[in-house]
N, C-alpha and C positions, 0 to 999 in steps of 0.2 A: 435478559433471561426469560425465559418461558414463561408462561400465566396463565390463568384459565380468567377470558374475562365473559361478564356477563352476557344474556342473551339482551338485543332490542329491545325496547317498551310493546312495540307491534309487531313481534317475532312469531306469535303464533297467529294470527291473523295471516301474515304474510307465508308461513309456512301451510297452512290450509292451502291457498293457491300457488304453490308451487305442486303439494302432493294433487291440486288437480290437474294441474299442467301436465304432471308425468304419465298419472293414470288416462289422460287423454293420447299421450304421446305413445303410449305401450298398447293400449288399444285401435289405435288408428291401423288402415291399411294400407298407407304409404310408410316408405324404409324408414325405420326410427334412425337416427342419429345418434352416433353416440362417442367418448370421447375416451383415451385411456389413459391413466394415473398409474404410478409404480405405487405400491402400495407392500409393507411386508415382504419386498422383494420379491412381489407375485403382480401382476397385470391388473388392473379392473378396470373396467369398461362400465361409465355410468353413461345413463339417458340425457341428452340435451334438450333443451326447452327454451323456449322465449318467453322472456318478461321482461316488467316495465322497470328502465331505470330507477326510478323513482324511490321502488322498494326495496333497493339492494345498497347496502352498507359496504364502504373502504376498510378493511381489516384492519384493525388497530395494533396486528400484528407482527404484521408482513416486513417481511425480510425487507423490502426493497428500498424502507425511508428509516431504519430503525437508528442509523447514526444522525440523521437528518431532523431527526424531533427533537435532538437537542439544539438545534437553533434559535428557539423563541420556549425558554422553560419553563413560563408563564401559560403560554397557550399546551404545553407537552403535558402542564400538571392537570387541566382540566380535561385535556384528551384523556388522563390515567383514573379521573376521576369520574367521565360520564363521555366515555369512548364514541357512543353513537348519539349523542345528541350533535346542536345544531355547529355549535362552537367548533367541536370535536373535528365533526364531518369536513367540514371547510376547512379546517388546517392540515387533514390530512391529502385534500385534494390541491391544496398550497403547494403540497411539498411535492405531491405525485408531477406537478407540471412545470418543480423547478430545475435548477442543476445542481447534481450531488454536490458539487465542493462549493457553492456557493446560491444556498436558496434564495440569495434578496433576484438574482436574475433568473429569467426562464428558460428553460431547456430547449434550442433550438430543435433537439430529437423529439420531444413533445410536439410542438408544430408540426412537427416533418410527419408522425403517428397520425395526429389529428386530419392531416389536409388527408392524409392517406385513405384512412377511415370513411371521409367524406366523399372523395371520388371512387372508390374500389369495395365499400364499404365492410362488414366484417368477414376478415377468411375463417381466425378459428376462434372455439369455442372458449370463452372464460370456465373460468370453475367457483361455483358458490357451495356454503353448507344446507343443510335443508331447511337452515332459515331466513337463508338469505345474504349471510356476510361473502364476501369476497376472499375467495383463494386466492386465483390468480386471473389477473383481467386485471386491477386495478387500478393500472397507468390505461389501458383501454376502454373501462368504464367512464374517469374522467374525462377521458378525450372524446369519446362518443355524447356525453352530456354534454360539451363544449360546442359540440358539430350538429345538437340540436335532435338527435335521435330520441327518441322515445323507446327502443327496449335492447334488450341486449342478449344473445345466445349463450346460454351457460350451461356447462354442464352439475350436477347436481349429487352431491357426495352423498352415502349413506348417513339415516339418522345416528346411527353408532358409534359414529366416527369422534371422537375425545378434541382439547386443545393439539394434544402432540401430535395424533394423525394427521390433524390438518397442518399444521406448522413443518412435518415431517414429506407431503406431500408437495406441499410450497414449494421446499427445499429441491426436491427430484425435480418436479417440472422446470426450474430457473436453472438447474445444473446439466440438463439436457443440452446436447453438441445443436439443435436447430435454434436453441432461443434466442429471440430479436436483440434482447436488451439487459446486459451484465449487471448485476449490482455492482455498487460501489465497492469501492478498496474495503473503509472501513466496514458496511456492512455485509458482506463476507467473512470477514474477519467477526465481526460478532455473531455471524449464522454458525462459525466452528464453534467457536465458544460456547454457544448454545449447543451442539449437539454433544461437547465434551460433557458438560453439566447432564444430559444425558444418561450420560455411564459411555459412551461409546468409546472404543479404543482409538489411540491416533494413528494407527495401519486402517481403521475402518473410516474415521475420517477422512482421509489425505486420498482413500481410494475414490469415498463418493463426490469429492472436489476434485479429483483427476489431477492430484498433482503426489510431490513425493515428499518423501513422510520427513525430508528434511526441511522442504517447503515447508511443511505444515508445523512443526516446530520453531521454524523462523518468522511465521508469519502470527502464533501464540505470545513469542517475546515481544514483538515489535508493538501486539494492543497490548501488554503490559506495559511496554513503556509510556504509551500515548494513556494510558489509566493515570502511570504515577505522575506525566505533565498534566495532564487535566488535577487532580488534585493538586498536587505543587502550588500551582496556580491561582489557586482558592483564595482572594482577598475580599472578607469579608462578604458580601452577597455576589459578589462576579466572578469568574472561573472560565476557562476555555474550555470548549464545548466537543466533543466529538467529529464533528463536521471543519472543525478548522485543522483538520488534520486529513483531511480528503486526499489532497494536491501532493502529499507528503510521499507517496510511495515509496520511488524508484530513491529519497533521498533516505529511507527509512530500513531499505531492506540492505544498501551500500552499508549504512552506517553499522547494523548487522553482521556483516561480514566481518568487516573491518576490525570492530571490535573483540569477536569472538578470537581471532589472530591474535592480538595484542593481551586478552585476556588470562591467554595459559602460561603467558610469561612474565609479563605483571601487572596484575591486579590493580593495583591502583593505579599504572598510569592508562590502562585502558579505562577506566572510572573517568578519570580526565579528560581523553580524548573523548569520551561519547558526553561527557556534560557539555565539552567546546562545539561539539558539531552540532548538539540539540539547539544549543543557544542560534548557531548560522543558520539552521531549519525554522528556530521560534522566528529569525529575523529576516527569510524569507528570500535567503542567497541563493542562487542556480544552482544547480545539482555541482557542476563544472566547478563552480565558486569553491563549494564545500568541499570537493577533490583534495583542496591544498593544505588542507587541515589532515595531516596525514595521521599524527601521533597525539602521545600526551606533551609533548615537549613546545606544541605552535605560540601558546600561552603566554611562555618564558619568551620565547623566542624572538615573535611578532608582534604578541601584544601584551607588551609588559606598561604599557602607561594607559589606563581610562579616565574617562571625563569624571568630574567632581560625581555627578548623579548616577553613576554606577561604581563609586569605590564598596563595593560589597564585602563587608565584615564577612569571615570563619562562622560556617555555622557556629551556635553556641552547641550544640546537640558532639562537638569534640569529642569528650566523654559521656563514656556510657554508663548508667547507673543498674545495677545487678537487682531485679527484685528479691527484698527479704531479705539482702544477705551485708546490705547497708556498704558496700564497695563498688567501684566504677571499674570499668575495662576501657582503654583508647578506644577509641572511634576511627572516623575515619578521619583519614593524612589532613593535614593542614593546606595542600594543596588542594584536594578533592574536596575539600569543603568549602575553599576559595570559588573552584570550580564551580560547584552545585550553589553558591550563594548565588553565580551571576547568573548563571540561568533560571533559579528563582524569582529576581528582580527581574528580569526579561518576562517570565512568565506570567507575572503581576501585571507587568507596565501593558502586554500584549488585549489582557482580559481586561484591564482598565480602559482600555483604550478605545475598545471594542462595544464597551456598554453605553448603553446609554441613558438620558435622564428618564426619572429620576433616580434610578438608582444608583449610578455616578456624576456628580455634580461638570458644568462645562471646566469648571476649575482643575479639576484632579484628572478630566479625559485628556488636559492638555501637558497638564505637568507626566500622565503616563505615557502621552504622546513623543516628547520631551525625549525623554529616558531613552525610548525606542529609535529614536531619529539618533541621539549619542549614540547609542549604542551600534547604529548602524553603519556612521561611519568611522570610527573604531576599526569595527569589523574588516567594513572596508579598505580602509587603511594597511592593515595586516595582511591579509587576503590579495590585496595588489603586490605587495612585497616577495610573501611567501611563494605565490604564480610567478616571478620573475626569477627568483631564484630555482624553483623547480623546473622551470625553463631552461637553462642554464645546465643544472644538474643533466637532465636529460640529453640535450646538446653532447654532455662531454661522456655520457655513456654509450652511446648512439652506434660511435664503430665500435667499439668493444664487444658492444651486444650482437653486430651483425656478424663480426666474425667468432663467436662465440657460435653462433647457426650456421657459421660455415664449418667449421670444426664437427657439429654434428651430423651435418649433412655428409661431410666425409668420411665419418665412422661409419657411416649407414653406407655408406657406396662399397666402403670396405668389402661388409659383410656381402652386400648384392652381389661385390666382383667374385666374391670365395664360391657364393654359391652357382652363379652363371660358369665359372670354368669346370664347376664340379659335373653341371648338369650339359657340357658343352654346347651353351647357349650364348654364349658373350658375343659379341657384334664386335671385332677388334677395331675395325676399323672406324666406327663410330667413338668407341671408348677411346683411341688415340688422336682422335679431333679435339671432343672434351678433355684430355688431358693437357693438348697445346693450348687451351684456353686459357685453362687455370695458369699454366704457364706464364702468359701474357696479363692476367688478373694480379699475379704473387709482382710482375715485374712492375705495374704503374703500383699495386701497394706499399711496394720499397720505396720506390720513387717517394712520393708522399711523407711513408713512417721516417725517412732518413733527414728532411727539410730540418735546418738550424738546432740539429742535435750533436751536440760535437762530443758528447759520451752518452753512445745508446746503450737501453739495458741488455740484456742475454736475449730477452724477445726479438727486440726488432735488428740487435747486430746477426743473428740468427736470418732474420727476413733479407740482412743485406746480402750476405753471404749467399745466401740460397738464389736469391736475385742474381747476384755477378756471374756465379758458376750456371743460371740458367742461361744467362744474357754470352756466355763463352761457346754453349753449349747450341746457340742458337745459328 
C-alpha cells in the first residue's frame, strides 16, 4: 500500500546540487534536454541533468520489486525501517538484478541491460525527485553502477510533487506501450490494488492498464486468493511469501474461470474444486497436469486414499459461533473443510520447507519436506489416471463433436443459399460439385456408422438409408 516514507539523511545537501545542476542547465546556451511524464492527465516536461551515482537512492517504493521484498523479511523489515541506509540500499539492488519469480538467481535480462548500457551506453533519461530518490531508472541505475559509470542522466521532478505523484507517475511511465521491461504478474497486480486504495474506479483502472474491466476484476480475485494462501500458511514464524506465486499465472487466471462456472450452480462444490486445484498449484503440477482436475467431484473420484502424513482432520471451525447471541450456524460442508484442510497442510509443509535455520530446525524442513513429496505423488497418482480417462472421454466425443460443426456449418450454407438465389448470385455449378462431395462424405460416414451394429438407432438407420438411396441414386 502507499506510504510517505522519509527523506535521506543527505537529502538536502544533495538537493543543493541538483538545483545547481538545473539552474546551470536552464541557463546554459546549448538545447536543454528535457523529458516528459504524464502527470494529472496533462504533459510535463521536466529538465535533465547529470549526476553522480553515488547520490542517488533506489526507491523503496517502486512498483517494480514490491512482490519481491517479501523474499528475505528480515532484510524487508530493516528496508521498512531505515529505507535508505546501507543495509536497505543493497537489498533493494539485490532484487533490482534478480528474477521476479525467483530472486536467489539473477536475471539474465539484467545482464543483457547491463552489457547494453556498457557498449551503447545511456539512450534515455531516468527520473529522480529533487532529492534525489529514483522514479524510474532503477533497474538502470544498478546496472550503470555495475558497468562502473560514474553518473547518470535523470530527469528531475518538481519540489511539489507529494508520495502519490511520484508513485502515480512511476505508474504511467511503466504502463507506456514503449517500455523495455514489464513488471511482474504479482506486482502489477499490487500496483491496481494500490491505485484502488486510491479511491480510483475500476473502469479507471482497467483503462490505465489497458486491459478490460473483466480482466481487472479477475485479476483483484486472483491477489485475494494468493493474500488468503499466504496467511493460510502461516506456521508459527514461516509463511509463503508473495513471490512464490510469481510462476503461478496462466494456472491462477484458468482456475478463475473455472470456478466462477462451477460457482453459480454450486457453491460448495466449486469451494472444492478450487481448494484441489490450489493444493496441484501449491505442489507445482504443469498447467496441462492441473487441466484434469475438472470439478469438485476429482477428490472422490481419483483421490480417495492419502498417505498417513496427510490424513487431514475437518476443519474444527465446522460451526460457526453467532457473536452475543450465544448460538452456532453450520459452516462450511464437511467436504470443503476436508478440502481446505489439505491444502492448509500443503501450505504449512510448502513454508516449512522453504525456510530455513534457524528459524526452522533441519528436523521439521525435512519432516515438511516429507509431507510435500506424499503429497506429490498422490497427486500424481490421481492426475495420471484422471488424464487417461479424459483421454478416452474425449476419444469418444471427437465425431460427435465434428459432426455436430457439420450440422452447423449446413445451417449456415442454408441461409447463404436462400440468400445467393434471392440476390441471383449462386454459382450453380460450383454448388453442385460441393453437394456431390458431401454425397460421397454421407456415403464413406455410413459405411463406418453401420460397422458391427446389428440394431442401429433412428440416427444412423437414418444415415443408412440416406446412404443406399444416394448410392442408387448414383
Amino acid at each position: 500500500m502507499l506510504q510517505d516514507y522519509p527523506l535521506p539523511a543527505e537529502a538536502a545537501d544533495f538537493a543543493r546540487l541538483i538545483k545547481k545542476r538545473l539552474e546551470e542547465a536552464r541557463s546554459s546556451t546549448r538545447a536543454r534536454e528535457t523529458v516528459t511524464v504524464e502527470w494529472n492527465k496533462q504533459p510535463l516536461h521536466v529538465d535533465v541533468v547529470d549526476l553522480p551515482l553515488s547520490g542517488l537512492y533506489f526507491n523503496p517504493a517502486t512498483h517494480r520489486i514490491r512482490a519481491q521484498r517479501t523474499h528475505d523479511p528480515e532484510r524487508d523489515r530493516k528496508l521498512e525501517s531505515d529505507p535508505y541506509g546501507d543495509e536497505a540500499q543493497d537489498y533493494l539492488k539485490f532484487l533490482l538484478q534478480a528474477e521476479p519469480s525467483n530472486p536467489e538467481r539473477r536475471d539474465p535480462d539484467f545482464d543483457n541491460l547491463k552489457n547494453d548500457l556498457k557498449e551503447f551506453g545511456q539512450t534515455d533519461p531516468g527520473l529522480i525527485t529533487c532529492h534525489g530518490i529514483l522514479v524510474n531508472g532503477n533497474t538502470r541505475a544498478a546496472a550503470l553502477r555495475e558497468s562502473g559509470a560514474q553518473s547518470m542522466r535523470v530527469g528531475v521532478l518538481p519540489e511539489s510533487f507529494t508520495w502519490a505523484d511520484i508513485n502515480a507517475v512511476e505508474l504511467s511511465l511503466q504502463l507506456r506501450d514503449d517500455h523495455r521491461r514489464e513488471y511482474s504478474y504479482i506486482n502489477r497486480l499490487l500496483a491496481m490494488e494500490e491505485q484502488a486504495a486510491w479511491g480510483r474506479t475500476p473502469e479507471e483502472i482497467a483503462k490505465e492498464f489497458r486491459i478490460r474491466l473483466a480482466t481487472y476484476e479477475q485479476d483483484r480475485w486472483i491477489l485475494s486468493v494468493v493474500r488468503d494462501q499466504i496467511a493460510r500458511s502461516k506456521d508459527g514464524s514461516v509463511a509463503l511469501r508473495m513471490v512464490d506465486f510469481e510462476d503461478q499465472q496462466e494456472k491462477l487466471k484458468e482456475l478463475h474461470r473455472a470456478y466462477k462456472a462451477l460457482s453459480s450452480a454450486d457453491p460448495d462444490r466449486a469451494e472444492i474444486f478450487k481448494e484441489t486445484r490450489m493444493s496441484a498449484i501449491i505442489l507445482e503440477f504443469s498447467k496441462t497436469d492441473i487441466r484434469f482436475i475438472e470439478d469438485g467431484g476429482f477428490r472422490d473420484t481419483y483421490l480417495r486414499e492419502l498417505p498417513a502424513s496427510l490424513e487431514a482432520a475437518a476443519d474444527e471451525g465446522n460451526a460457526v459461533a453467532v457473536p452475543g447471541l450465544g448460538v452456532t450456524i453450520p459452516g462450511a460442508s464437511a467436504a470443503v473443510a476436508a478440502a481446505r484442510g489439505l491444502t492448509d497442510q500443503l501450505l504449512k509443509a510448502k513454508a516449512r520447507s522453504k525456510a530455513s535455520a534457524p528459524v526452522v530446525s533441519d528436523d521439521e524442513r525435512m519432516k515438511a519436506k516429507k509431507v510435500f513429496e506424499d503429497a506429490k505423488s498422490a497427486f500424481e497418482g490421481a492426475l495420471d489416471t484422471a488424464g487417461r480417462e479424459m483421454r478416452v472421454r474425449k476419444r469418444k466425443q471427437q465425431a460427435p463433436a465434428r459432426l455436430a460443426d457439420a450440422c452447423a456449418d449446413i445451417e449456415q450454407c442454408v441461409v447463404e443459399l436462400v440468400q445467393a438465389r434471392a440476390s441471383r448470385t449462386l454459382d450453380e455449378e460450383a454448388f453442385d460439385e460441393a453437394v456431390l462431395r458431401l454425397r460421397d462424405s454421407i456415403k464413406k460416414l455410413a459405411q463406418q456408422a453401420g460397422r458391427g451394429i446389428s440394431q442401429p438407432g433412428d440416427g444412423v438407420a437414418w444415415l443408412l438409408d440416406a446412404a443406399g438411396a444416394a448410392e442408387g441414386n448414383s
